[in-house]
Backbone as numpy.savetxt, mean C-alpha at the origin, in Angstrom:
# Nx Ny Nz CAx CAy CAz Cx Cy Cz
16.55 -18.00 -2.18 15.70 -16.83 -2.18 16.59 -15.60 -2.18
16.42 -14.41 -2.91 17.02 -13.62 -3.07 16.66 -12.53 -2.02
17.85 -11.43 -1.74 17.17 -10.32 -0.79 15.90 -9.41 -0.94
15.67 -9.55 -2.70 14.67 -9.05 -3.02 13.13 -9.47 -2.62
13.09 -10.71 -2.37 12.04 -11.72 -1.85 11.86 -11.59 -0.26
13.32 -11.19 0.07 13.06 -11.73 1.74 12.28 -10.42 2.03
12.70 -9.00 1.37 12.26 -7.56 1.66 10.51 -7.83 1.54
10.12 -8.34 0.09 8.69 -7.73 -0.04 7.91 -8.93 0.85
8.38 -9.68 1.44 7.48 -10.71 2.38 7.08 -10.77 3.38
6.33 -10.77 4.35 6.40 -10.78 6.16 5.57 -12.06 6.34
5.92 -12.53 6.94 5.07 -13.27 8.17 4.79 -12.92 9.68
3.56 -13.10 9.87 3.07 -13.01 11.28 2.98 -14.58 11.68
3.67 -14.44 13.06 3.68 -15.60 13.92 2.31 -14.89 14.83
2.02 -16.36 14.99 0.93 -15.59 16.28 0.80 -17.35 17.10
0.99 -16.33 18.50 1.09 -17.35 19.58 0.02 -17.14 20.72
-1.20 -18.49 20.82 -2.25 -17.78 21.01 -2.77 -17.44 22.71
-1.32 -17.83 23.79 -1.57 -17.08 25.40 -1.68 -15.51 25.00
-1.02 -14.72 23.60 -1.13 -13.65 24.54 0.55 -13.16 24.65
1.18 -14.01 24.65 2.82 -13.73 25.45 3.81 -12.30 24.80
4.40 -11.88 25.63 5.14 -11.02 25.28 6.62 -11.34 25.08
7.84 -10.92 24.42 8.96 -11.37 24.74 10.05 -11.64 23.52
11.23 -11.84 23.46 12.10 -12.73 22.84 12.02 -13.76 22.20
11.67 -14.26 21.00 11.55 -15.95 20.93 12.92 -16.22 19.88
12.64 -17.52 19.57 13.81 -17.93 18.95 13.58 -17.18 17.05
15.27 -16.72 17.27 15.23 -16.20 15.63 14.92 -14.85 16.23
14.96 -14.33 17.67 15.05 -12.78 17.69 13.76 -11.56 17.50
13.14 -12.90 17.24 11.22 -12.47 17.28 10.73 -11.45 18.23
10.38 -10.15 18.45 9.80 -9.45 19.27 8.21 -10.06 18.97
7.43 -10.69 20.03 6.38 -10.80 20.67 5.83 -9.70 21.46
4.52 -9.66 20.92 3.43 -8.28 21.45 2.37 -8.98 21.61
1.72 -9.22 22.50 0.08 -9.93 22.71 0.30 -11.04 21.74
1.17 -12.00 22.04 0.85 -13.03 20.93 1.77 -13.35 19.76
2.10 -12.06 19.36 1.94 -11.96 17.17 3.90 -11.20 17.35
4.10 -11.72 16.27 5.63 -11.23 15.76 5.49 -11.02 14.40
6.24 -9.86 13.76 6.03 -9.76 12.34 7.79 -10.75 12.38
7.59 -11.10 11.31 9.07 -12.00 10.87 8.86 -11.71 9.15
10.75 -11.39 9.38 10.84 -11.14 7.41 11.98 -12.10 6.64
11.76 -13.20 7.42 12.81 -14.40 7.28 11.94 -15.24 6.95
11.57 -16.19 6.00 10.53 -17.32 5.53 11.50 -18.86 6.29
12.89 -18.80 6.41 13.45 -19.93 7.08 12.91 -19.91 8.62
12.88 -18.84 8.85 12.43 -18.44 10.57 11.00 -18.67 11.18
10.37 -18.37 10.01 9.08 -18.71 9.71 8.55 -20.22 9.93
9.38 -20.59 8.65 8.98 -22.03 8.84 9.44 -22.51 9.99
10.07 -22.37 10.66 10.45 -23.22 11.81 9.43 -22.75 12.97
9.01 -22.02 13.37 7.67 -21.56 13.92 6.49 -22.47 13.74
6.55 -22.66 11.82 5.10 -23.15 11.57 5.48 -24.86 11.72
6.47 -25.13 11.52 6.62 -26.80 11.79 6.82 -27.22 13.64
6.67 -26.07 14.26 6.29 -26.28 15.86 5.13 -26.12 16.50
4.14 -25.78 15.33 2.74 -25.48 15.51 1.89 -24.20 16.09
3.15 -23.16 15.58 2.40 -21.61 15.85 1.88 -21.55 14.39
0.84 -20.59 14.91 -0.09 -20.06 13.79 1.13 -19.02 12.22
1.08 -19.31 11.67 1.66 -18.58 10.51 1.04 -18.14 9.40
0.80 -16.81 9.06 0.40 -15.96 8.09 1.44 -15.12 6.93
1.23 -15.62 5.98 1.77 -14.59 4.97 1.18 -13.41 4.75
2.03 -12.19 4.48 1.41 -10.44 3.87 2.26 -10.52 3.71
1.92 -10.35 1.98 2.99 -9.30 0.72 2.06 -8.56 0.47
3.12 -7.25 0.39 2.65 -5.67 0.14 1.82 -5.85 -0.97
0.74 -4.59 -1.17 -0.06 -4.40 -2.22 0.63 -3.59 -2.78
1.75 -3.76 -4.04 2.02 -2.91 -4.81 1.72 -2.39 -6.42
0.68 -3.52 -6.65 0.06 -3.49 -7.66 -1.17 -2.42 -7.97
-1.40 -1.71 -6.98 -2.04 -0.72 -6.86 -2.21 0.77 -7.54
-2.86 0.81 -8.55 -2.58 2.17 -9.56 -2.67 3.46 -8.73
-1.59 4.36 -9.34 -1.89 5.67 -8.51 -3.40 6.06 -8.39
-3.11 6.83 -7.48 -4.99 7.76 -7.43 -4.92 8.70 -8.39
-5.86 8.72 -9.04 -6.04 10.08 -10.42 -7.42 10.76 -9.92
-7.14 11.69 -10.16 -8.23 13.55 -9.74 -8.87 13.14 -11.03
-10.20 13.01 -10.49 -11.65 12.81 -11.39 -12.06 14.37 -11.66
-11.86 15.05 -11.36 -12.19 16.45 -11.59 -12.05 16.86 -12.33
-11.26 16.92 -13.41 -10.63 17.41 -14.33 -10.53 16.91 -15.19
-10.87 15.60 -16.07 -10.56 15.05 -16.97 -10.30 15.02 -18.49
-10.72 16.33 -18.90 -10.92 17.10 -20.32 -9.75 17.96 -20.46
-8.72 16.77 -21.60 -7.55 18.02 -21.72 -7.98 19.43 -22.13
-6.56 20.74 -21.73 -7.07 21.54 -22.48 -6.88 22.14 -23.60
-6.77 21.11 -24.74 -7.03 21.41 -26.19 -8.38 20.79 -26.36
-8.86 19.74 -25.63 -9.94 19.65 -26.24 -11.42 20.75 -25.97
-10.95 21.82 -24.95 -11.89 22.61 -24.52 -12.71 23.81 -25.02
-14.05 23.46 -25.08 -14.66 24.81 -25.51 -14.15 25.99 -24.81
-13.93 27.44 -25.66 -13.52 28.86 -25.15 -14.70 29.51 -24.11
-14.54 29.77 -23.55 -15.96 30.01 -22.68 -16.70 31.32 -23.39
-17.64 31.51 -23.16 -18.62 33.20 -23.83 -18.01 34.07 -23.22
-18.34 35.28 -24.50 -17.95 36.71 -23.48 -19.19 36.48 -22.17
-18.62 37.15 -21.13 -19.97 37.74 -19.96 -20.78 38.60 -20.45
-20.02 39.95 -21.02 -21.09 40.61 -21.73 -21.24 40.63 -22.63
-22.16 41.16 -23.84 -22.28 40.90 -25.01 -22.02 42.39 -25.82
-21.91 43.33 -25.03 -21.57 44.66 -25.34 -19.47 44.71 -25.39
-19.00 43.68 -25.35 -17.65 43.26 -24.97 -16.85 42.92 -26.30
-18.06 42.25 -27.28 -17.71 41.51 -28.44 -17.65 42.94 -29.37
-18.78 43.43 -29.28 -18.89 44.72 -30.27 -17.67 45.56 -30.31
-17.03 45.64 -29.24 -16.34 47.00 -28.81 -14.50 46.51 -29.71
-14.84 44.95 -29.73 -13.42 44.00 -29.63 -13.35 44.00 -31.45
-14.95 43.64 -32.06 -14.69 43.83 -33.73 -14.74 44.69 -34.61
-15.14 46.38 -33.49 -15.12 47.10 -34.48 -13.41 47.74 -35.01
C-alpha cells in the first residue's frame, strides 16, 4: 500500500465499555472509538474482535456553483432607457 492510500483512509475502532486510553499501535481512545490511519493496525483490532469501520473522504464532490447568475454576459439583453425622453435627446 502506498502513502497515498494510507493518507485518504481512516478507520474507526470502536470498543464498546466506553474506555478511554492508550491501546496497542498508539491508538488514542475517547468513549470507546479511535480514529486509526494504518489499515495493518486496523486489522489487527478487527481480527481481536473490536468493531471496525472504514471512512474515505468524499472527494468526489463538485464545487458549489452560484445559481444566481447563470446567463453569460454576451448572451444578455441591454436593459431600456428609464426614460424615454433620454433616447430623443441621445439621436438627435
Amino acid at each position: 500500500m502506498s502513502n497515498k492510500n494510507k493518507a485518504t483512509q481512516k478507520w474507526i475502532i470502536t470498543i464498546g465499555n466506553g474506555t478511554c486510553g492508550t491501546g496497542a499501535g498508539g491508538l488514542q481512545f475517547a468513549n470507546g472509538k479511535a480514529e486509526c490511519f494504518d489499515g495493518r493496525i486496523a486489522n489487527w483490532y478487527k481480527n481481536r474482535g473490536y468493531t471496525v469501520t472504514v471512512e474515505t473522504p468524499k472527494t468526489d464532490i463538485p464545487p458549489k456553483q452560484d445559481n444566481k447568475n447563470t446567463t453569460p454576459l454576451a448572451d444578455k439583453q441591454p436593459e431600456p432607457p428609464k426614460n424615454p425622453d433620454e433616447t430623443k435627446k441621445e439621436s438627435v
